[in-house]
N, C-alpha and C positions, 0 to 999 in steps of 0.2 A: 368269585362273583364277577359279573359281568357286565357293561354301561354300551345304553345303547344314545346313540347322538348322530343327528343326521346336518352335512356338510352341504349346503346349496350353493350352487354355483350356476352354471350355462345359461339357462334359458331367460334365469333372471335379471343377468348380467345383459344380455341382451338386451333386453326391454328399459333398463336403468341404463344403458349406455355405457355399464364400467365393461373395459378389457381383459379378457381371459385368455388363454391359451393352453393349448397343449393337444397332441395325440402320443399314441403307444409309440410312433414311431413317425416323425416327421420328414415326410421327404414327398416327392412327386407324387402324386396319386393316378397318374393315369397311365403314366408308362412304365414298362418292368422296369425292375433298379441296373443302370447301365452299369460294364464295365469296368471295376476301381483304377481308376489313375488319377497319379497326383498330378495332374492337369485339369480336372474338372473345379467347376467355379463352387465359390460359398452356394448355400439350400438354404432357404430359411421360412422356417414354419410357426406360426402364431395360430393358436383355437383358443374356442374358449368351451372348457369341458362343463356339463351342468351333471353336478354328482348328489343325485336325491339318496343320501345316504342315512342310513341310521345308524346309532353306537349301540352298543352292547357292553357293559363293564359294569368295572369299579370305578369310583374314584374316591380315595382316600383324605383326610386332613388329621392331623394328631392323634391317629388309633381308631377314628370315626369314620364308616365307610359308608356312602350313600349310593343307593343301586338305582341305576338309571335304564330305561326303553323308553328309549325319547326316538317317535316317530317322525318321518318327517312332513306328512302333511296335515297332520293332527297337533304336532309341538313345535316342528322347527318354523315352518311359514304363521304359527300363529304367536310367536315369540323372536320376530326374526327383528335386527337392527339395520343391520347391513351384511353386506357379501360381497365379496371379490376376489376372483380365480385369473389367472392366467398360465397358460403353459408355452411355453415355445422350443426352438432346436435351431442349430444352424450346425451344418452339416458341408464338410470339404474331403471328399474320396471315403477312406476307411470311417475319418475321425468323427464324431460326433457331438457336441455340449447342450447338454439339457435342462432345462431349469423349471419348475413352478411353484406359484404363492396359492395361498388357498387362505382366506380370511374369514371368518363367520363372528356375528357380534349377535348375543340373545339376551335379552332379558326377561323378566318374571315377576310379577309381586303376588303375594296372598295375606287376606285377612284373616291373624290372631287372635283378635278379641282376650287377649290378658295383659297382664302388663307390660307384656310387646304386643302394642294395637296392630303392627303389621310390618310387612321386610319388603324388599325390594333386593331382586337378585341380578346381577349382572356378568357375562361370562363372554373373553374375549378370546377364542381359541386362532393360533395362526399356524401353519403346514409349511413348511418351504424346502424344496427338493434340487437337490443340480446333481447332477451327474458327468462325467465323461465316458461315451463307448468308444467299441473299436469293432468292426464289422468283420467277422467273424467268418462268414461263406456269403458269398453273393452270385446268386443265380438267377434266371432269366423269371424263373416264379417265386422264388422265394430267399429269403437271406436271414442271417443270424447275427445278434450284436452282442456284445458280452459288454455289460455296464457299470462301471465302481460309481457311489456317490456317497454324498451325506443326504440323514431328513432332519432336518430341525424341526421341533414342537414347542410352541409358546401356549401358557395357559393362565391368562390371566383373569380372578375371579374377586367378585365384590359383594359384599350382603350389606345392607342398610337397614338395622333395627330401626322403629318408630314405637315410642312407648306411650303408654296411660298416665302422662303424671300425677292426676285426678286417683285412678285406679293403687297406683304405688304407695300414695300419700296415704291411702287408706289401707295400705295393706300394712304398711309400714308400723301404724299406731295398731293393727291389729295382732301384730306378732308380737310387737311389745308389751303387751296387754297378756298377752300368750305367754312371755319368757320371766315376766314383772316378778312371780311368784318361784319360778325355781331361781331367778337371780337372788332370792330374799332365803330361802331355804340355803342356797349354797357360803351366803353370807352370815348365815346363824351356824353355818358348818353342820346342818341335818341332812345333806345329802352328801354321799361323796363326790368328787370329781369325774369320773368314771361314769355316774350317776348323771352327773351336771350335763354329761357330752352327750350325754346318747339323748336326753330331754331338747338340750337345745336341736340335736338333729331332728328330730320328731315335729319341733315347732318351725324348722326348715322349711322340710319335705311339706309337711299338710299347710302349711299358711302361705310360704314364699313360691315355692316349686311350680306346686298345682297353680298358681296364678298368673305364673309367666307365658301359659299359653299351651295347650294341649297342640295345636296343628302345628309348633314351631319343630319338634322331633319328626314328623312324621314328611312334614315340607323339607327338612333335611333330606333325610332318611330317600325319599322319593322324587324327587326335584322332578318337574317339567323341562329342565335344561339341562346340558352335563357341567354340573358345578356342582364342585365338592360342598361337604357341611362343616361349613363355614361358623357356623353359631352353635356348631354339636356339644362345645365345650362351653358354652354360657351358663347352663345349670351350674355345672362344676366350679367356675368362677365364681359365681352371687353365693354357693354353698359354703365357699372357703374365705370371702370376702368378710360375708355375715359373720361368722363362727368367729374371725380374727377380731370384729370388733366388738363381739359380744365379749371375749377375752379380756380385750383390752379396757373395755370398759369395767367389766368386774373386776379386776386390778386396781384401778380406780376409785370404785367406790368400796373396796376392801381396805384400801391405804384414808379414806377421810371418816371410818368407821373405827378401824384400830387407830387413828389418831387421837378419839373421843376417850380411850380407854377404859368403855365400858362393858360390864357382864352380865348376865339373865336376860331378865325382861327389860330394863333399860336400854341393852343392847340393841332387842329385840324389835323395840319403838323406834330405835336410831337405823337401825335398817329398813324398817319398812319407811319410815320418814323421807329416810335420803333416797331410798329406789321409786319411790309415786314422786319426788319433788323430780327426780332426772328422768320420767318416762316421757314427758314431751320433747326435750333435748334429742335424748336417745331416735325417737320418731322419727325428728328431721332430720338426724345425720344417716339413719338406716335410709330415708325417702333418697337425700343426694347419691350413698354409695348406689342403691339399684337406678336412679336414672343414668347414674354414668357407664353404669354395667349393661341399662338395658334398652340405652338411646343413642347408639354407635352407628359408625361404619370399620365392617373389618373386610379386609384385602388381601390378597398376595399374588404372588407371579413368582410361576416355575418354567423354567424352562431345561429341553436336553436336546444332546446332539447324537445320532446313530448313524454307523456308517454300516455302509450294506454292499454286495455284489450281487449282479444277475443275470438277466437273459431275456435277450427280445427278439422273438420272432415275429417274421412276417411273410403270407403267402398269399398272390394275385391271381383269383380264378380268372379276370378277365382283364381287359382294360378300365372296367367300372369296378368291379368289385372285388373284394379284398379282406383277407382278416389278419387281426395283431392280435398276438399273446404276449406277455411280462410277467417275470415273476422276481423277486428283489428279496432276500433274507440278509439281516444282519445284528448288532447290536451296539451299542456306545458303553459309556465307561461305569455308568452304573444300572445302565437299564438292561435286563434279563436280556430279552428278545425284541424286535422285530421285525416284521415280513409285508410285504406289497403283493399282492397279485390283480391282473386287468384281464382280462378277453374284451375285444370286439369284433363286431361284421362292420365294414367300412363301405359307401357310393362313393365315388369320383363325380363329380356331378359337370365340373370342365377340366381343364389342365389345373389351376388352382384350388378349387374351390371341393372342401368335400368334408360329410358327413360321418360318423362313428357312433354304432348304439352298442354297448358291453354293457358291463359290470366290472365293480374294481371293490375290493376289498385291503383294509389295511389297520395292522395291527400293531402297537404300543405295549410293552409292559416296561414301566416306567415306577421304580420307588426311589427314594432318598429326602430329606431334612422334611421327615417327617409328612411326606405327599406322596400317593398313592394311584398311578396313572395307569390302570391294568382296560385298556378298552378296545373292542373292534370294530372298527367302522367301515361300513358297506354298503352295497345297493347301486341301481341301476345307475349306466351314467351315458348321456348325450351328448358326442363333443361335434363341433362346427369349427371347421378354421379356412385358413389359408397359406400357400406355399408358393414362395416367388424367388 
């Protein structure tokens, strides 16, 4: 499966003042690439690329896989926090060092209407790239770099349930109202145990389940943002929560029942007596465990490192105009694959100053402790800098 997420940068960057940087290949833009010798001075190149990207993937948390086509002017500008992109080079004869940050901060909420009244999703992805080249052919139109780097990926993501206490409280006495008579059946030992688990699951699913919220799975499952499901596991908790202290409570009141040490209908009275005098108790302690289960904030941060080699060409129709290719494959120590690729057409607009419109594409598969980072992310991209 496939997560689609779109990365803004450039043009926003500009209008907000923050610093970006970077082109395919930072160096003079107006003159062919002179002569290598190691007597030429430092080059140094700062843009700032605006990359209307969008993801395509997965992304995974504890077995739970949430599919994402998060567009970018449909999801990312209508969910955006903040953004900040920079790329730069500085550049002496062959040698070359490359660096860029790519920041995106989103967030999301939707209304539940169960006993999670609603969430709030928050998702901090970070990009950061360096490399060193080494120029490969240089000629009066065109030249070749061969590039080693690292990409590091930060992902760090937040869910904030908000619950019904109102709704809980009530659901709470209604399950136990639900469970009152098999706890009294399995206490006069008319039902097996066998018998006892599968009832209480029953009174789970149709009482507790269904009240947590029908859009909570599916708001998972299809996020407006690329952030894993984070609450995929919630059901699973309150079902194993519940169940433990239904146990434990029938332990309980099994030990102050065979204390009484009575038999028949005697018995009979002293169970149903002691199970209606402990259904309020019960209520409230069922109300506390689901608010603490279902009025949280849950978090995490992943991050990895990839190291890659590649190849960047560049070729000058004229004194203005110009195109750059890149292509970058690689992997790190638990992530499968991945790969970079850019094209643009470039203006020189003075000796410094000049423009880049491509496409860049870049791909992740990324698993381990239990997180799931399978995404490609792409789409047009505008860069603007400068070279001095």
């Amino acid at each position: 499966m496939k997560i689609t997420s779109f990365l803004f940068a450039g043009t926003a960057l500009a209008l907000t003042g923050s610093l970006s940087g970077g082109t395919l290949e930072l160096q003079s833009k107006e003159t062919a690439p002179p002569t290598i010798t190691q007597s030429e001075p430092w080059q140094f190149t700062i843009a700032a690329p605006g990359w209307m990207a969008s993801m395509n993937g997965t992304i995974g948390i504890r077995g739970v896989n949430a599919d994402l086509d998060v567009g970018f002017f449909d999801d990312v500008l209508e969910h955006l926090d903040m953004i900040f992109a920079m790329r730069a080079e500085a550049r002496k004869g062959p040698f070359g060092i490359y660096g860029e940050v790519i920041y995106l901060g989103l967030s999301d909420g939707a209304q539940i209407n169960g006993m999670i009244n609603n969430v709030h999703a928050q998702v901090d992805l970070t990009l950061v790239d360096s490399a060193l080249s080494w120029r490969l052919v240089n000629q009066p139109r065109w030249s070749l770099d061969f590039a080693a780097g690292m990409h590091y990926t930060n992902v760090y993501e937040k869910l904030e349930l908000h619950s019904d206490p109102i709704l809980i409280q009530q659901t709470s006495e209604r399950f136990v109202d639900n469970v009152a008579a098999d706890l009294r059946e399995r206490l006069d030992r008319d039902i097996s145990r066998d018998d006892f688990i599968v009832a209480i699951g029953n009174s789970i699913r149709s009482v507790l389940l269904d009240r947590i919220g029908e859009r909570l799975e599916d708001h998972e499952r299809h996020p407006n943002i690329p952030i894993g499901p984070l609450g995929g596991r919630v059901p699973q908790e309150v079902r194993r929560v519940v169940t433990d202290y239904i146990n434990l409570k029938l332990g309980a009141l099994r030990a102050r029942i065979d204390a009484l040490h009575l038999e028949g209908e005697a018995r009979r009275a002293a169970v149903r007596r002691i199970v209606n005098g402990a259904k309020t108790q019960m209520a409230n302690d069922l109300s506390v465990i689901l608010q603490n289960k279902l009025n949280r904030s849950i978090s995490r941060q992943d991050d990895w490192l990839d190291g890659y080699g590649g190849l960047r060409l560049r070729y000058n129709f004229n004194k203005t105009f110009y195109t750059a290719v890149r292509g970058e494959v690689g992997r790190g120590v638990v992530s499968d694959l991945m790969w970079q690729a850019e094209g643009v057409l470039g203006v020189n607009w003075t000796r410094s100053m000049f423009t880049e419109v491509g496409y860049r594409a870049l791909s992740s598969d990324f698993e381990d402790n239990n997180f799931k980072f399978d995404v490609t992310t792409h789409g047009p991209q505008i860069t603007t800098g400068i070279t001095f």
